[in-house]
C-alpha positions as MATLAB code, in Angstrom:
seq = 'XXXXXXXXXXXXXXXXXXXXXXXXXXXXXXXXXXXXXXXXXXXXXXXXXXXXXXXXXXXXXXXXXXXXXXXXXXXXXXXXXXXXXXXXXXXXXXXXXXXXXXXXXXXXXXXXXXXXXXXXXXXXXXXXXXXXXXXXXXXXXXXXXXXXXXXXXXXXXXXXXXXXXXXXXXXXXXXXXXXXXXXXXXXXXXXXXXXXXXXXXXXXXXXXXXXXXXXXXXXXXXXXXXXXXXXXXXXXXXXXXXXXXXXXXXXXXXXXXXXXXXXXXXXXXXXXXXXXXXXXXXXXXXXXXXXXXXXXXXXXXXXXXXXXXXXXXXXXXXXXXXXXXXXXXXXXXXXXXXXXXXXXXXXXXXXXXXXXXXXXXXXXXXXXXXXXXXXXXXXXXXXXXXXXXXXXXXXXXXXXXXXXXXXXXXXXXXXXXXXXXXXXXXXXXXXXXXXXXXXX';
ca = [
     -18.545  -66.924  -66.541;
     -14.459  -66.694  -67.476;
     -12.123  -67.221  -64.673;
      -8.900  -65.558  -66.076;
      -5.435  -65.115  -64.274;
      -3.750  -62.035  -65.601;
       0.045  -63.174  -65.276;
       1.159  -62.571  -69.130;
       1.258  -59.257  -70.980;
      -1.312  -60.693  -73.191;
      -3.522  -61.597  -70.740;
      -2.717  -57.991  -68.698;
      -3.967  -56.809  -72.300;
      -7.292  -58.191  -72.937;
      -8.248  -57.340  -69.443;
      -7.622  -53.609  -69.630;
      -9.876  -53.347  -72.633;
     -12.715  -54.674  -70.474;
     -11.520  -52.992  -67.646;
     -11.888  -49.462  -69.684;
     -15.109  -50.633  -71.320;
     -16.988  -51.858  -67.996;
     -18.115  -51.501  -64.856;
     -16.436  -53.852  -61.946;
     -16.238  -54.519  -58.476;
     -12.206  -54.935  -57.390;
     -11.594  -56.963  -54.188;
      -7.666  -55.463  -52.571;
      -5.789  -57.963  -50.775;
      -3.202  -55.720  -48.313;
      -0.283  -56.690  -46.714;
       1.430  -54.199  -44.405;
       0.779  -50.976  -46.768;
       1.692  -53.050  -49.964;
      -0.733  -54.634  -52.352;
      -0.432  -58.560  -52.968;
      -3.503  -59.127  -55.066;
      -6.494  -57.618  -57.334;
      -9.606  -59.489  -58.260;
     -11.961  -58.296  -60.753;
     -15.299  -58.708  -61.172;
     -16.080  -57.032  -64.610;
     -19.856  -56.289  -65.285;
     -21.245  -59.669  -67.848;
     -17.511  -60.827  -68.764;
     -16.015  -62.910  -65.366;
     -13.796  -62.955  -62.690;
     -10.237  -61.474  -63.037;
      -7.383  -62.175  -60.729;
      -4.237  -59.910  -61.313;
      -1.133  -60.925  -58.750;
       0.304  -58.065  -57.536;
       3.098  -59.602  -54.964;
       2.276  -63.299  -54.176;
       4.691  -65.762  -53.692;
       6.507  -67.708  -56.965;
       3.752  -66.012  -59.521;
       4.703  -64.300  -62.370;
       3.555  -61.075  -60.937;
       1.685  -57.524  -62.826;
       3.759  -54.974  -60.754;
       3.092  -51.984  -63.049;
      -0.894  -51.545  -61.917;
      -1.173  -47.352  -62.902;
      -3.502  -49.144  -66.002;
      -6.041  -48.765  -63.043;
      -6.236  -44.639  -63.485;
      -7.141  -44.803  -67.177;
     -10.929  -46.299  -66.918;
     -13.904  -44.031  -66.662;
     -16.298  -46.258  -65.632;
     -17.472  -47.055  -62.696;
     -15.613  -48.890  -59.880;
     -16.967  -50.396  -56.763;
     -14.208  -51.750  -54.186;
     -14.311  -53.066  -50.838;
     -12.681  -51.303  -48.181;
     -11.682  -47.929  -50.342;
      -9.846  -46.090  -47.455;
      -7.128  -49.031  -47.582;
      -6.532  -48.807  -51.091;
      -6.492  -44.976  -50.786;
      -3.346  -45.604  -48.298;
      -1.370  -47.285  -51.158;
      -1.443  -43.787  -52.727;
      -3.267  -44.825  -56.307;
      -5.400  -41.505  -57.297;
      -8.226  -43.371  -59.313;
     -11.390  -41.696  -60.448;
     -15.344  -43.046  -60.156;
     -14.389  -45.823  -57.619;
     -16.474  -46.317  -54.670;
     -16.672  -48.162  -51.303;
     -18.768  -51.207  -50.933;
     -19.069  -50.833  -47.449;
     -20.549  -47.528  -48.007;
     -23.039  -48.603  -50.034;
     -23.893  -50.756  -46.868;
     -23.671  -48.263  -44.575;
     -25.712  -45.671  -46.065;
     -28.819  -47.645  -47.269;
     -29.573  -49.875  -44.480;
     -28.403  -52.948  -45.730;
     -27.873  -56.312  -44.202;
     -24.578  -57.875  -44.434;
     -22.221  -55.368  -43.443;
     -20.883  -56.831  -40.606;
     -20.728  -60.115  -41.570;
     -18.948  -59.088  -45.196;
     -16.558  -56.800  -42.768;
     -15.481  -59.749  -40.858;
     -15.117  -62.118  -43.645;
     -12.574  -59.461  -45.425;
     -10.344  -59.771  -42.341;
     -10.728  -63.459  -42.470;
     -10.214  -63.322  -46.225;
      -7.170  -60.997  -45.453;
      -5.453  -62.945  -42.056;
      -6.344  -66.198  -42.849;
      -4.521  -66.351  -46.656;
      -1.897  -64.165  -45.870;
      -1.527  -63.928  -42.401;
       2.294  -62.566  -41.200;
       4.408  -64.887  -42.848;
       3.905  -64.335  -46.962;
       5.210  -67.621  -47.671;
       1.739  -69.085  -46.834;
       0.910  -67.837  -50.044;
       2.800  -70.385  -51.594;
       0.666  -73.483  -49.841;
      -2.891  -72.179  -51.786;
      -3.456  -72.672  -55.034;
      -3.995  -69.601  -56.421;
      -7.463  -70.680  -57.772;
      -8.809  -71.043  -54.484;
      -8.627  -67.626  -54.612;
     -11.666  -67.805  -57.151;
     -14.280  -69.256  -54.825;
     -13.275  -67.294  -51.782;
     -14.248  -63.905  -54.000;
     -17.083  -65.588  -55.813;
     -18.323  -66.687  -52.652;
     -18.618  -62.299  -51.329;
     -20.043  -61.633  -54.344;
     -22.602  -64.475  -53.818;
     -23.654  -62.511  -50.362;
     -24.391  -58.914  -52.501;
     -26.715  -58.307  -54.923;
     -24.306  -56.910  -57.757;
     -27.407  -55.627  -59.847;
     -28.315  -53.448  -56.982;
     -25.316  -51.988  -55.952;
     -24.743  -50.435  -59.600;
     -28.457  -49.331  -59.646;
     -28.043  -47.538  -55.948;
     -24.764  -46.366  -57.058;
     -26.171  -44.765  -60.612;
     -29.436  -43.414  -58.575;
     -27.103  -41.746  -55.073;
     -23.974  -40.323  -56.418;
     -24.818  -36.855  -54.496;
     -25.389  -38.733  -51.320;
     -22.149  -41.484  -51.929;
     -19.985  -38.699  -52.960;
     -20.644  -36.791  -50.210;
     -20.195  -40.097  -47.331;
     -16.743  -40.423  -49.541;
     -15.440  -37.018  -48.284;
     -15.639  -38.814  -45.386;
     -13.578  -41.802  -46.327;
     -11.030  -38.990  -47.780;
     -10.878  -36.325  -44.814;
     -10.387  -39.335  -42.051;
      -7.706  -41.317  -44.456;
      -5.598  -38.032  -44.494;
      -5.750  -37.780  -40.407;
      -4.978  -41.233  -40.531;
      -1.820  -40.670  -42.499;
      -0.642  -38.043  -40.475;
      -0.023  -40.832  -37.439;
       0.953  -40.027  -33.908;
       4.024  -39.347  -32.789;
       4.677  -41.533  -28.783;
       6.380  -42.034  -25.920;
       7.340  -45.493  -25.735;
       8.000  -46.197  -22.556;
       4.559  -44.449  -21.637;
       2.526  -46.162  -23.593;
       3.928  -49.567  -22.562;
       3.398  -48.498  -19.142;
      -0.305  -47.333  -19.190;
      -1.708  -49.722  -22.020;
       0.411  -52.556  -21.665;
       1.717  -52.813  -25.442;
       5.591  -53.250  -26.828;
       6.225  -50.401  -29.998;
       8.992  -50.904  -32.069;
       8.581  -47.297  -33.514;
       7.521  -43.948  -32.615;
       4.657  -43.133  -34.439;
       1.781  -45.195  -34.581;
      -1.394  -44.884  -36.673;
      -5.177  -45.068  -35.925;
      -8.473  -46.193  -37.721;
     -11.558  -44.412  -37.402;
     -14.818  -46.270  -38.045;
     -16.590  -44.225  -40.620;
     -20.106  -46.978  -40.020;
     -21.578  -46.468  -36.454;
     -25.218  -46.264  -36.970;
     -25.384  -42.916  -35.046;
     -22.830  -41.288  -37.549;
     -19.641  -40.663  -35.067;
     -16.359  -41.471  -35.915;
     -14.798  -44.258  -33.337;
     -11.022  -44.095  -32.753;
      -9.012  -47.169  -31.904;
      -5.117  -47.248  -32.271;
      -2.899  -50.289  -31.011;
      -6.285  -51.826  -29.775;
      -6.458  -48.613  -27.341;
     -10.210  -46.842  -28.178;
      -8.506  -42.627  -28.702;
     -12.656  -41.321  -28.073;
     -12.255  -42.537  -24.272;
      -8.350  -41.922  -22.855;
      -8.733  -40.997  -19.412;
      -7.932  -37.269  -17.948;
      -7.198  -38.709  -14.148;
      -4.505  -40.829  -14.545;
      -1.580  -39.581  -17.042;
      -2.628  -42.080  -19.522;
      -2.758  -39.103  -22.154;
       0.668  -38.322  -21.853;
       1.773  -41.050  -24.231;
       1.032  -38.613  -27.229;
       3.698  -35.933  -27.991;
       4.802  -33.742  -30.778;
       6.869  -35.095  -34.029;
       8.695  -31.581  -34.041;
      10.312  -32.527  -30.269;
      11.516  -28.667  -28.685;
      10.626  -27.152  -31.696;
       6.369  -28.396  -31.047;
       3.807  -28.819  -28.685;
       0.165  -30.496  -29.074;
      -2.597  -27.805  -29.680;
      -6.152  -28.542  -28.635;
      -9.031  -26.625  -30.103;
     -12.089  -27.465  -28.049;
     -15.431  -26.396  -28.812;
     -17.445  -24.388  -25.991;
     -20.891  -26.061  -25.845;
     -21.077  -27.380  -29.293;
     -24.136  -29.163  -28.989;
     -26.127  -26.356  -27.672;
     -25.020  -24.364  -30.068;
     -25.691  -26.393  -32.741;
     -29.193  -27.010  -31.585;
     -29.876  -23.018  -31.323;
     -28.933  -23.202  -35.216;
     -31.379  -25.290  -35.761;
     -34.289  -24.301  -33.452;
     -32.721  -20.199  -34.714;
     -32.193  -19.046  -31.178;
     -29.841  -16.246  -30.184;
     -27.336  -16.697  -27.704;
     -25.416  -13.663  -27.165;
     -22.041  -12.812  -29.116;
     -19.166  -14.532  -27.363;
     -21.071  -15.779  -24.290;
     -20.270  -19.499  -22.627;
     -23.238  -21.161  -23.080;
     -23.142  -23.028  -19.960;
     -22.778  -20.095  -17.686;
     -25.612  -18.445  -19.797;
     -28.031  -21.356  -19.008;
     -26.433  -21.693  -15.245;
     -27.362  -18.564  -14.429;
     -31.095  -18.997  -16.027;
     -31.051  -22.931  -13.717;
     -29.839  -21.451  -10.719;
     -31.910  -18.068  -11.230;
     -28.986  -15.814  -10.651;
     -27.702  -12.931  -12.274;
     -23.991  -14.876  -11.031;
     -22.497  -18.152  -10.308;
     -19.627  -19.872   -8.610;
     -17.475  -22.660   -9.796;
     -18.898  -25.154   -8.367;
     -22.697  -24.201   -9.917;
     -20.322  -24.135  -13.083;
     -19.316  -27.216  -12.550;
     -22.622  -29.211  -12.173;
     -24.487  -27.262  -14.567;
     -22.430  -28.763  -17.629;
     -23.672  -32.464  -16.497;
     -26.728  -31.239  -16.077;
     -27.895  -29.115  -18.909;
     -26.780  -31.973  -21.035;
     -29.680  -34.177  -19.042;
     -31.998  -31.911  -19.386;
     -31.168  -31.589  -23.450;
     -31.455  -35.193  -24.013;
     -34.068  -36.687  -21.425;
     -37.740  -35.994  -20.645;
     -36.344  -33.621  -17.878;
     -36.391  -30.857  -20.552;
     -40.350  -30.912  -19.846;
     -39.747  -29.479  -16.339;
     -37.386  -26.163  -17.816;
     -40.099  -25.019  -20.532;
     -39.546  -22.106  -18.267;
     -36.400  -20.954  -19.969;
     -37.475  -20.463  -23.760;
     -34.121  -22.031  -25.338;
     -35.371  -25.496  -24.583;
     -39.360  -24.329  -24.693;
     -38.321  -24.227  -27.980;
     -35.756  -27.437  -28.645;
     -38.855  -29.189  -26.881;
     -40.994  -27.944  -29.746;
     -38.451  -29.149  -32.607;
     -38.181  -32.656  -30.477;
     -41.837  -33.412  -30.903;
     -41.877  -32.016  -34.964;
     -38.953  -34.003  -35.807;
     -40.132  -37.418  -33.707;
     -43.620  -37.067  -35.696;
     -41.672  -36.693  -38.904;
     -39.277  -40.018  -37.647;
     -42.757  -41.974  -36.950;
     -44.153  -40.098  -40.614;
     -41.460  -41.714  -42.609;
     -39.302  -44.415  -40.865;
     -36.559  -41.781  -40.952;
     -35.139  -38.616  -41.013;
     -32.965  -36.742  -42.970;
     -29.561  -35.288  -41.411;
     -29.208  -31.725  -41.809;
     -25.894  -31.036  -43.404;
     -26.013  -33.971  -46.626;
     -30.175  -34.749  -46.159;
     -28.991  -38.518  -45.635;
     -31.538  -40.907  -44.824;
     -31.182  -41.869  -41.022;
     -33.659  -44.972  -40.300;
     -32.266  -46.320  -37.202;
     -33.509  -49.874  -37.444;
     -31.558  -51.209  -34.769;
     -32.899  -49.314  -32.103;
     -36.052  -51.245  -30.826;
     -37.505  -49.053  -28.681;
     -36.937  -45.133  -30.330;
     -38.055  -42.426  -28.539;
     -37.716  -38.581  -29.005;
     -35.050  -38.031  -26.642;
     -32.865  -40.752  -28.043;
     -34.145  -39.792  -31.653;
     -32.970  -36.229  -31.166;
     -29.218  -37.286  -29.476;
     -28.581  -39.246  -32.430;
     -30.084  -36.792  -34.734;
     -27.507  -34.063  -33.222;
     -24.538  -36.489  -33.001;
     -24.863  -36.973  -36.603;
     -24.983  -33.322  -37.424;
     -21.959  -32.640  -35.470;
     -20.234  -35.489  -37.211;
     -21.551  -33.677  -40.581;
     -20.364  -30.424  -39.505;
     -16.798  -30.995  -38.726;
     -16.565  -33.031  -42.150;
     -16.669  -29.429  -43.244;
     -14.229  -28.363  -40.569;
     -11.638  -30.972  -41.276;
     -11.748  -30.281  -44.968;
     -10.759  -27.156  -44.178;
      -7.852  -27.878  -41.766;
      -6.424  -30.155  -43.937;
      -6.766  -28.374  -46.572;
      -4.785  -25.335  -44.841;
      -2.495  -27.299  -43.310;
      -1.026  -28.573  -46.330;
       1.390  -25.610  -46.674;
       2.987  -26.236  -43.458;
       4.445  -28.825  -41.171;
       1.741  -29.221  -38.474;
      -0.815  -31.613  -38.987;
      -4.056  -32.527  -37.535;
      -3.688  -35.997  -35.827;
      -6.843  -36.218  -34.050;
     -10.475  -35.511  -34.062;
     -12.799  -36.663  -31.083;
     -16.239  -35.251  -31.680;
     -15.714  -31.618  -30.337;
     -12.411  -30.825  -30.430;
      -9.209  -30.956  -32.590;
      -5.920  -31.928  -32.246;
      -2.750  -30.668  -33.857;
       0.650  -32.299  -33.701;
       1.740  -27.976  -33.680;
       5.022  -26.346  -35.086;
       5.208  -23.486  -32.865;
       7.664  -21.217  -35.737;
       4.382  -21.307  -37.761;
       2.737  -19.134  -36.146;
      -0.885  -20.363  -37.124;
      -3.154  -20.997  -33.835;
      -5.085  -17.689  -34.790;
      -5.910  -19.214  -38.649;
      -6.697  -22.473  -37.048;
      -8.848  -21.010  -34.823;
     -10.449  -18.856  -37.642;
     -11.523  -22.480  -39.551;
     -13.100  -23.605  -36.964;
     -15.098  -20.585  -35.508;
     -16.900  -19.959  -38.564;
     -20.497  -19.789  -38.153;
     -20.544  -18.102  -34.966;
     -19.030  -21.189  -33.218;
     -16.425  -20.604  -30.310;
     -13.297  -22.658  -29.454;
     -11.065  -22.882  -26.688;
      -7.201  -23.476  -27.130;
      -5.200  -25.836  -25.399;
      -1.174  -25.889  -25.720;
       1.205  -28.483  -23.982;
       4.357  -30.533  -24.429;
       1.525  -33.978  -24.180;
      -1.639  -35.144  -24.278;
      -2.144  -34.619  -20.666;
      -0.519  -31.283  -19.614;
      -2.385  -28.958  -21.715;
      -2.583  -25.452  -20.209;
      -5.364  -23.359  -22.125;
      -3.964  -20.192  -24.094;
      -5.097  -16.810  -23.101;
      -6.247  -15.643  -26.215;
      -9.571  -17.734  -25.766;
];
């Protein structure tokens, strides 16, 4: 097949005739938020390699050619190229494709891009200048070598419902990602050992853990697990200074709540769940704060271990117990199941030993993962007439960097309790001294 390099109007061209005319895979080459390279794989032509910003080339710097193709587009690592602010329709994410239909190489083709990536380019662009550009060839042919490109257009034409949906993913977390968070310094140097130059400092969720949920690492620090104990939280603070604060909106009991959805059992209107279940554990009609206090760790045994067998006495998990068993016989029916939200295939492979308990933890994780998709559509979506933003999103609750003139806790609150859900609402000057609002 043709290996081209696009460096002349004429050559620029030809290509965007095939490019409008075919399907492709593109391979981005990023360089601290700017694009260096392209390389094009277009479907029976060849291999097309367009310099965007590499050293001594004659470089294509007008790329918006890109927007004007209907066809199909597969590129690795979309959420990048999403960051460089190009709006482009019918392109899709490689790694998705991975992701969502069990296949192998994911890992290994995730690490090779960041070899690709630091290893060619590195920090110093100059580097650029010591590799013949047509090296550049066999290090892209050599990807393509490890998919089947046949296959990914076939599972692409046959899933759009399912891919579309997994991209609202890769949209909704790029926009959080945008939105950064604004530090302190001199707190985070102290508590995490790392030298900023800047004040606001962005994170990367990773959209591909096997049970669905969204990790969080910034600066090398994982967000999911900052400790409560020891001021480490404090680093975070508001963008908007004395005119902000940081506004947590924290689910009461979401998994139990989402499990009476789908097992359609009542909890009263406004109750907390776990002093509603304490009271049924401890057979009181009352309890104190320290019953309070254990029965959260607790209940959430019970919910996800064989323990639940020994509370069959109290009919909400009687009947989760029931929905266990159906949905581990349709798991051992199938080889999956299907989440609830999207019906996306969930096989679980990796896990040698499955069992219902573990089957039915991942099986809610992913519907709470699937459920606040909806949620942070809808926050961002709001939030794009004002200043605030949402900056941070750790399973059950959500974070917002909060301009206090707005005036718009009671709307946010309002997005999120749909459904019947409850939320509790934290307001403080940082991460760490958040004093809940009495309008819970």
């Amino acid at each position: 097949m043709k290996k081209v390099l696009v460096d002349s109007s004429e050559e620029l061209n030809n290509f965007i005739k095939l490019y409008n005319d075919k399907n492709s895979i593109i391979f981005s080459i990023i360089e601290n938020n700017s694009l260096v390279l392209l390389f094009f794989y277009i479907d029976m032509e060849g291999y097309y390699l367009i310099p965007v910003n590499l050293h001594d080339m004659e470089n294509i710097k007008d790329i918006s050619f890109l927007k004007n193709s209907n066809k199909k587009k597969l590129i690795f690592n979309k959420r990048e190229f999403l960051k460089l602010g190009l709006e482009i329709d019918n392109i899709y994410d490689i790694y998705s494709l991975y992701y969502l239909y069990n296949l192998n190489f994911i890992n290994n083709e995730l690490d090779f891009q960041l070899l690709l990536n630091n290893s060619l380019i590195g920090r110093d662009k100059s580097l650029l200048s010591l590799v013949s550009v047509y090296n550049y060839f066999d290090y892209f042919e050599k990807i393509l070598e490890g998919i089947n490109k046949n296959n990914l257009i076939n599972l692409l034409n046959n899933n759009l419902y399912e891919i579309n949906n997994f991209d609202r993913f890769i949209k909704s977390f790029n926009e959080i990602e945008k939105n950064g968070l604004y530090v302190d310094r001199n707190l985070f140097k102290k508590y995490f050992n790392v030298e900023l130059n800047r004040d606001i400092v962005y994170s990367k969720y990773n959209l591909y853990n096997f049970t669905g949920r969204p990790g969080n690492i910034c600066e090398g620090i994982n967000l999911n697990s900052l400790k409560k104990n020891n001021n480490e939280r404090s680093f975070l603070i508001s963008r908007f200074r004395d005119k902000g604060k940081l506004l947590l909106l924290d689910y009461d009991a979401y998994h139990f709540r989402l499990v009476s959805k789908l097992i359609k059992y009542s909890f009263p209107k406004n109750v907390y769940i776990y002093e509603y279940l304490g009271k049924k554990y401890f057979g009181k009609d009352k309890i104190n704060s320290e019953e309070y206090k254990k029965i959260k760790g607790d209940l959430f045994k019970i919910l996800y271990s064989k323990t639940i067998n020994n509370y069959t006495n109290i009919d909400f998990f009687k009947e989760t117990l029931e929905f266990i068993d159906k949905l581990f016989n349709e798991y051992n029916k199938n080889g999956y199941i299907n989440s609830v939200i999207f019906k996306r295939k969930l096989y679980f492979n990796n896990i040698e030993r499955m069992n219902k308990y573990l089957l039915f933890n991942y099986y809610i994780q992913n519907y709470e993962t699937e459920n606040n998709l909806i949620v942070i559509e809808n926050i961002n979506k709001f939030l794009k007439r004002y200043e605030s933003k949402l900056i941070m999103y750790n399973f059950d609750s959500f974070l917002i960097d909060y301009k206090e003139e707005e005036n718009i806790l009671n709307d946010l609150k309002e997005i999120i309790e749909r459904d019947n859900f409850l939320v509790k609402s934290y307001l403080g000057n940082n991460f760490n001294k958040m004093e809940k609002i009495n309008n819970n």
